[in-house]
N, C-alpha and C positions, 0 to 999 in steps of 0.2 A: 636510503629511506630510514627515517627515524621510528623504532616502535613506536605504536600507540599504548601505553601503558593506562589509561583511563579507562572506569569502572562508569556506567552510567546506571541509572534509575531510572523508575519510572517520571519523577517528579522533574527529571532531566527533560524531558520530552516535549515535542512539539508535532500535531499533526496539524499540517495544513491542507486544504484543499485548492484545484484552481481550475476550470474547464480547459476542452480540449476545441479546435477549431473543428468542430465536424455539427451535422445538424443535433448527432447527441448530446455535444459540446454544449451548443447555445441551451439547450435546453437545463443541463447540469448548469451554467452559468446563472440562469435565472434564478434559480433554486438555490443557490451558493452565495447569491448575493441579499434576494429576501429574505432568507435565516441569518444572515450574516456570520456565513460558516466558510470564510476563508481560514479561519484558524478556530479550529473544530474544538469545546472545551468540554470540563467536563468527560474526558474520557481516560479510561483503563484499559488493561487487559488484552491490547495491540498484540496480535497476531499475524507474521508474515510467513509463507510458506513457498518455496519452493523446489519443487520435484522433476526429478527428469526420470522420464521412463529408459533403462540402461536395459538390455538384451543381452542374456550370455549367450555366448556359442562354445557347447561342448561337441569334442572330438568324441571318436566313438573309442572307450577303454579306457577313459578318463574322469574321472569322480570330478573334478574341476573345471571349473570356466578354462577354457585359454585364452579367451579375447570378451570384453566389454563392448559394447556398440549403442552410442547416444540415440535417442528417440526424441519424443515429443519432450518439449520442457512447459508446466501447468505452473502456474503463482498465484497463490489461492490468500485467503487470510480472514481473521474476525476484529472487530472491535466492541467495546462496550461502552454505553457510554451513559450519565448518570443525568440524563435531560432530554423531556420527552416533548419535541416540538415539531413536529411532524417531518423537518428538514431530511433526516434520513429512509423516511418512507416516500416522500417524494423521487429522493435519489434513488429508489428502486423501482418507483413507477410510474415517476415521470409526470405527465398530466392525468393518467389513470388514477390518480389518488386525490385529486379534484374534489371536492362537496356535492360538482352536480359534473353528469353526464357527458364524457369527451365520447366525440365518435372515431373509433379505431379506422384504424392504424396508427400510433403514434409511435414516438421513439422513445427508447430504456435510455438514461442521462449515462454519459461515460463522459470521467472526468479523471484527472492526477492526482495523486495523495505524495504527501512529500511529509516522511517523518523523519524531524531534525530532533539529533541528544545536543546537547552541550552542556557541560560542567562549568556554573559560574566562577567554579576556582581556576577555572583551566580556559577563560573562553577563544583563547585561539585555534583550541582543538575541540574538532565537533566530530561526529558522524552522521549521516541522511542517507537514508533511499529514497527513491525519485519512483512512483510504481503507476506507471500507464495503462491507459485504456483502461479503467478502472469499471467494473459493473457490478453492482449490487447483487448477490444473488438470493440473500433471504435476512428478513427483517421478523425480528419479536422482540416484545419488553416482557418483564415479568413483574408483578408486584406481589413481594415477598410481606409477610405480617409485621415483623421484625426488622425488617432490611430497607435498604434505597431500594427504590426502584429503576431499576436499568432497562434502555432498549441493546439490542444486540442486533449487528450486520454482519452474514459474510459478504465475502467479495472473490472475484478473480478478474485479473490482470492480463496484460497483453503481455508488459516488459517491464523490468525493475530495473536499477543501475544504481550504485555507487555513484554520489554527486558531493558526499561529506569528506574532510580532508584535514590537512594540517596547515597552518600558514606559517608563511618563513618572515621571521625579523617584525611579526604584528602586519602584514601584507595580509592582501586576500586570499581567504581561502581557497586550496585548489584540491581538487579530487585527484588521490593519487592514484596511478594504477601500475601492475606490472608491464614490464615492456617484452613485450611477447614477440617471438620471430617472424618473420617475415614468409607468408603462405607461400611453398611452392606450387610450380601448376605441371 
């Protein structure tokens, strides 16, 4: 495998949006396509996170872990972003954020975010996450005296994946990955 030796920027960047087939899905679909926020603009300050809760186990006489043990894994993140047209309060509340009165139960929109780098100098090397099940969890803008005015989202996710890669000979790009062993049982 070839290093990736590429530095990316923000000004690199692409976040794109796309629903998911689920009834949250259609709902993030509608909302994604009246703002016309498949390729979301206007934004900075992309934050992805990802944590796994890791458990030591200490022996009894030993100041040290001896063993780590995986737990829960959480994918959280925030964006910011410099245009205030209701599309990302929608995406947190769905029909709840209506002008006039939806009656409950409705569904929270869960949708994909795919943020692609690519260096115009380099464009056959890219990088993307691909970050599913996507759900809004809290929406504010601020309007500073001096400054833009930004709204701001977090969010958390289901699952993220490497989907950006290297192309061989000007080919398509393919996500590379390690090639890991084979699970015994």
């Amino acid at each position: 495998m070839a290093a990736q030796t590429n530095v990316y920027t923000g000004s690199n960047g692409v976040l794109t949006l796309a629903n998911e087939d689920t009834p949250e899905g259609n709902d993030a679909k509608v909302i994604i396509e009246f703002e016309e926020m498949q390729t979301v603009g206007r934004v900075t300050g992309v934050e992805v996170h990802v944590m796994t809760d890791l458990q030591e186990y200490h022996e009894v006489g030993r100041r040290h872990a001896t063993s780590l043990h995986p737990g829960n894994i959480h994918i959280s993140g925030r964006i910011e972003r410099a245009h205030i047209n209701g599309g990302l309060l929608f995406l947190l509340l769905g029909q709840g954020a209506r002008s006039t009165a939806v009656a409950e139960p409705y569904v929270q929109p869960t949708f994909t975010m795919v943020l692609t780098m690519q260096d115009p100098a380099f464009p056959a090397n890219k990088a993307a996450l691909e970050i599913k099940g996507v759900k809004l969890q809290s929406w504010n803008f601020t309007m500073p005296e001096e400054d833009f005015v930004m709204e701001n989202v977090t969010f958390r996710a289901l699952t993220v994946r490497v989907v950006g890669g290297v192309s061989s000979g000007g080919g398509p790009t393919v996500a590379e990955a390690p090639a890991f062993p084979a699970a015994t049982a």
